[in-house]
C-alpha positions as CSV (number, residue, x, y, z in Angstrom):
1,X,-122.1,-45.2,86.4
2,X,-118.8,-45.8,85.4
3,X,-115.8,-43.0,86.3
4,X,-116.9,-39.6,86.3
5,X,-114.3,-36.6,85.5
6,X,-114.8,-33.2,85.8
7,X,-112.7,-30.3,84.5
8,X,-113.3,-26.7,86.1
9,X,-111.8,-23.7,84.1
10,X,-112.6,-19.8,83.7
11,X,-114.6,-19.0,80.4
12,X,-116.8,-21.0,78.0
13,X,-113.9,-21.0,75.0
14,X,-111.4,-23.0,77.1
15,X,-114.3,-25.1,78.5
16,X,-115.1,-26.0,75.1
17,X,-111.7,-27.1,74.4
18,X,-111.6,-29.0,77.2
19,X,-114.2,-30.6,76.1
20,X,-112.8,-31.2,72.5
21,X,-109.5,-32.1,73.4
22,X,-111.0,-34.6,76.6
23,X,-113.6,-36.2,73.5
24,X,-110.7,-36.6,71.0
25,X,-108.1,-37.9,73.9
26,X,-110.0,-41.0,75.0
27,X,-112.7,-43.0,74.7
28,X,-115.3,-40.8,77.0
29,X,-118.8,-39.4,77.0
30,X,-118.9,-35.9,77.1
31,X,-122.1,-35.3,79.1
32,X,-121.9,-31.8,79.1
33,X,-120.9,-28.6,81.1
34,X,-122.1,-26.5,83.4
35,X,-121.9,-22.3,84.3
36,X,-121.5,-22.0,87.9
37,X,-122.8,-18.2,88.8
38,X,-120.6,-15.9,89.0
39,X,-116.5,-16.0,88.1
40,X,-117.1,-17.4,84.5
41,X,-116.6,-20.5,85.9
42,X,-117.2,-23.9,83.6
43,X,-117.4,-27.2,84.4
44,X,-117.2,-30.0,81.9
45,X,-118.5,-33.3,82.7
46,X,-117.6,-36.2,81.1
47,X,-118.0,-40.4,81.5
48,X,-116.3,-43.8,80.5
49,X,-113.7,-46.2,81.7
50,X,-111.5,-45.4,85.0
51,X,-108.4,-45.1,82.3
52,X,-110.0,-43.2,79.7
53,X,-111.6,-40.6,82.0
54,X,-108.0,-40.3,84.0
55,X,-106.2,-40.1,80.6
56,X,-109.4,-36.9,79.2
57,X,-108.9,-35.1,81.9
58,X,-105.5,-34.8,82.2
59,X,-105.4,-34.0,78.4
60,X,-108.1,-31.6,78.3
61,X,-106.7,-29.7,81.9
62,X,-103.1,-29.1,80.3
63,X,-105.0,-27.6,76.9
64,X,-106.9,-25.2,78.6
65,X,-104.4,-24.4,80.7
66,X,-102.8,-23.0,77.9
67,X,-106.0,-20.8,77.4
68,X,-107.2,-20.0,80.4
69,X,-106.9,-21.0,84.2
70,X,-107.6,-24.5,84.8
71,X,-109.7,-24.5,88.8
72,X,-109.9,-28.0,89.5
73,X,-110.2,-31.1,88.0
74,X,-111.3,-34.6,89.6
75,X,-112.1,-37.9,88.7
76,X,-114.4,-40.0,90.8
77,X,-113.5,-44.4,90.0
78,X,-116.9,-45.3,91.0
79,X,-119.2,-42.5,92.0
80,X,-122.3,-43.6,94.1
81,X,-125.7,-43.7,92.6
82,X,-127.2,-40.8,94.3
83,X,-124.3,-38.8,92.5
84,X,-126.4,-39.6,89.2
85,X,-128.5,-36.4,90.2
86,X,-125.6,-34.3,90.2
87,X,-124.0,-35.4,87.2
88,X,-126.9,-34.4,85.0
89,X,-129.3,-31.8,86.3
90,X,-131.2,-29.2,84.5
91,X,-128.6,-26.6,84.4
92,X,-126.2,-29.4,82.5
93,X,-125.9,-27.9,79.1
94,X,-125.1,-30.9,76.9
95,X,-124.6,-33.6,74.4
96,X,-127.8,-36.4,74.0
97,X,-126.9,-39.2,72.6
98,X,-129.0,-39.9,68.9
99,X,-131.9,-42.5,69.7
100,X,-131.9,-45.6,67.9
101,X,-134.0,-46.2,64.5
102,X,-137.3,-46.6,65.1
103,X,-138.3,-50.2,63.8
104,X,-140.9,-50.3,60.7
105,X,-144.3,-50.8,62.0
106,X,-145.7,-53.7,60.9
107,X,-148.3,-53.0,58.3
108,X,-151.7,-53.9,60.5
109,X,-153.9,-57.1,59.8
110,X,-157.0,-56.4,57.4
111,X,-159.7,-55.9,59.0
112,X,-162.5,-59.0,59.2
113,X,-165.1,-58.5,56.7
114,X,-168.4,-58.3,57.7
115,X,-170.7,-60.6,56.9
116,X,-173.3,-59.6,54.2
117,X,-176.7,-59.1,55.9
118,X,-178.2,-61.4,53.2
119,X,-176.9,-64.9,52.8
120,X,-177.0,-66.2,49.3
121,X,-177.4,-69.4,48.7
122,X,-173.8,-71.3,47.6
123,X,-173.6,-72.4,44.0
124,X,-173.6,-76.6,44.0
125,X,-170.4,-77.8,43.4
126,X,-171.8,-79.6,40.2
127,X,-172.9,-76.2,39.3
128,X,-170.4,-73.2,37.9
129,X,-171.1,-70.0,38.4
130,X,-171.9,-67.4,34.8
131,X,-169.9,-65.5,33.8
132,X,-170.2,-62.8,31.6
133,X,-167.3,-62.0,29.0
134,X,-165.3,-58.7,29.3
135,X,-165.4,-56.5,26.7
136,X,-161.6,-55.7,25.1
137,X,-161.0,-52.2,25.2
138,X,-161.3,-50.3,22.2
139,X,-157.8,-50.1,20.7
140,X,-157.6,-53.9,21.0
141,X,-160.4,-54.4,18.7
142,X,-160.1,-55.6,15.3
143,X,-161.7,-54.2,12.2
144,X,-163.3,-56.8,10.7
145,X,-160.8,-58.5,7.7
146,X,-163.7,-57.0,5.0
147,X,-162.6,-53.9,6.0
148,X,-159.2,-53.7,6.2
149,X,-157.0,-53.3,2.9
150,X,-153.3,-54.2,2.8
151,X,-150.8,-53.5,0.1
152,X,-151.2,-57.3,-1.0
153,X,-154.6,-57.1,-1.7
154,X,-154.5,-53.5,-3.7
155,X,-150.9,-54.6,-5.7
């Protein structure tokens, strides 16, 4: 974990701008907030660089100060691992970062054909295989030239 800061104020609507103000101010994570019970009290949690998290705080504290009380506010340089628990727990309401793309699958291998249960014979090589002509579908069929009149042939 990088620096974690935390804003404490009275009332969802300046803990919201807190939150704006601390996003827009710096380069930080918001990670979300949290109701403490009773007293309306809400934290907003956010992470990034020692700077960045000093400068968000401070930002977002004097906006909703303007609102509302501001409790507390703290920033923690280095927090310890075990801190990690604290930081985002079940009652963290909060911002999840968008997953990345899923890669195409790639489209699978054909299957192996099975081999026929009887074995034919393979033609010689001297030998070619018959083949039977295909018939031309019906609009590509010509009338035989008996048949046929053209302006020629009536003028």
């Amino acid at each position: 974990m990088q620096a974690l800061g935390t804003i404490e104020v009275v009332g969802l609507v300046a803990g919201i701008e807190a939150a704006d103000v601390a996003c827009k101010a710096a380069n930080v994570e918001l990670v979300g907030y949290e109701l403490a019970k009773g007293g309306g009290y809400v934290t907003v949690k956010v992470l990034g660089n020692v700077g960045a998290v000093k400068a968000a705080v401070d930002a977002a504290a004097d906006a909703a100060s303007r609102i509302t009380r501001v409790v507390s506010k703290l920033v923690i340089p280095r927090p310890a691992d075990q801190i990690a628990a604290l930081v985002a727990n079940s009652t963290t309401v909060g911002y999840t970062p968008p997953k990345p793309a899923a890669k195409p699958k790639a489209k699978p291998a054909p299957a192996a054909k099975e081999a026929p249960a009887k074995e034919e014979p393979a033609p010689a090589a001297e030998e070619k295989p018959t083949e039977t002509p295909a018939e031309a579908p019906a609009a590509a069929k010509a009338d035989s030239p008996a048949k046929t009149t053209t302006r020629r042939k009536q003028a």
